[in-house]
N, C-alpha and C positions, 0 to 999 in steps of 0.2 A: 604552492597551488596544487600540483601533483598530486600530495596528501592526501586533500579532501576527497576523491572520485577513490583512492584509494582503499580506504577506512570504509566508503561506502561499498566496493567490492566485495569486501571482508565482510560484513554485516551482511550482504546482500545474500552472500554462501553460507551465511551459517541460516540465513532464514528462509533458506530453500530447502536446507539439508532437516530444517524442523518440521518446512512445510512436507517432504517425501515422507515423516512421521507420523502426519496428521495433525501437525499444528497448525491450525486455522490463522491464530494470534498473529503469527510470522506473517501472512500473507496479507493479514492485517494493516501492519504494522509499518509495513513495506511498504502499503500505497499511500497510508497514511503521511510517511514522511515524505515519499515522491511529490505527492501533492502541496505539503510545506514548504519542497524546495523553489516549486513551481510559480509560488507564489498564490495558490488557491488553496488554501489549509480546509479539511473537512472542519466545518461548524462546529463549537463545543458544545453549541444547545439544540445540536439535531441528533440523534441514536443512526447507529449504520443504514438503518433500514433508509430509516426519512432522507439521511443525505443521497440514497441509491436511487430511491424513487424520482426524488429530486431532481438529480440531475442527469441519471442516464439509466435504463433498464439494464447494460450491460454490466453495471454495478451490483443488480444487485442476487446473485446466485453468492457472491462473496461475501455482501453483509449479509446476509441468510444464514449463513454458515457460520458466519463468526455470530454473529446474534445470538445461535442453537446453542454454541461452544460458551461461552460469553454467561450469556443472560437463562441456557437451557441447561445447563451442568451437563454437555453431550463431550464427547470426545472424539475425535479420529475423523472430523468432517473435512481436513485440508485435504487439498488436491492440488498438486502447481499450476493445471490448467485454470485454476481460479484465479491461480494472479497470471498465468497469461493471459486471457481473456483483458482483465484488469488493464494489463499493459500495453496490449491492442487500441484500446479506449485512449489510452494514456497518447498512444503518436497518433490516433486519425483528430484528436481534440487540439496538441501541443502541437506548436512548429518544432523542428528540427534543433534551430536554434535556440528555442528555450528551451527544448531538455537539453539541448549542453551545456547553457549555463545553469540552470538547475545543479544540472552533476558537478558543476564547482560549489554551490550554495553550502555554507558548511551549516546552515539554520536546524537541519535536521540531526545533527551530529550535538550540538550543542544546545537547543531548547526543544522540549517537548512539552507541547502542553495538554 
């Protein structure tokens, strides 16, 4: 069980270390899976924007960003405060206890969709 929380640590530093790059994707990519673990997977029939609007305005300075990178051929728009922001949203929304079981969920390690 240890593993899983583990593997996502890993993952979790290299896509910080992308995001200080300016890869947006990483930050992406990130919340994307948090939110699988969570049990609330983003829509595959909404684009970033529409799930940000959706569901929280705090979302969306990051889909914005990945959208520009994504869908705008821009480059160098990450910032890690996008996914802290992100993961602010992520604990005043989630209990305590479902991000720790999240952080066991190995769903994100294993299916992407």
């Amino acid at each position: 069980a240890a593993l899983v929380p583990t593997l996502k640590a890993f993952r979790r530093r290299r896509r910080i270390q992308r995001l200080r790059e300016g890869d947006i994707t990483a930050a992406w990519d990130e919340i994307v899976d948090r939110l699988a673990d969570l049990g609330a997977p983003v829509p595959s029939n909404q684009t970033p924007l529409e799930f940000a609007y959706a569901t929280d305005r705090s979302l969306v300075p990051l889909a914005s960003s990945y959208s520009a990178t994504v869908y705008g051929n821009r480059e160098g728009l990450g910032h890690v405060s996008d996914l802290t922001h992100v993961e602010t949203w992520i604990k005043r929304n989630f209990e305590g206890r479902d991000r720790a079981l999240a952080s066991l969920n190995p769903k994100s390690l294993i299916d992407r969709d």
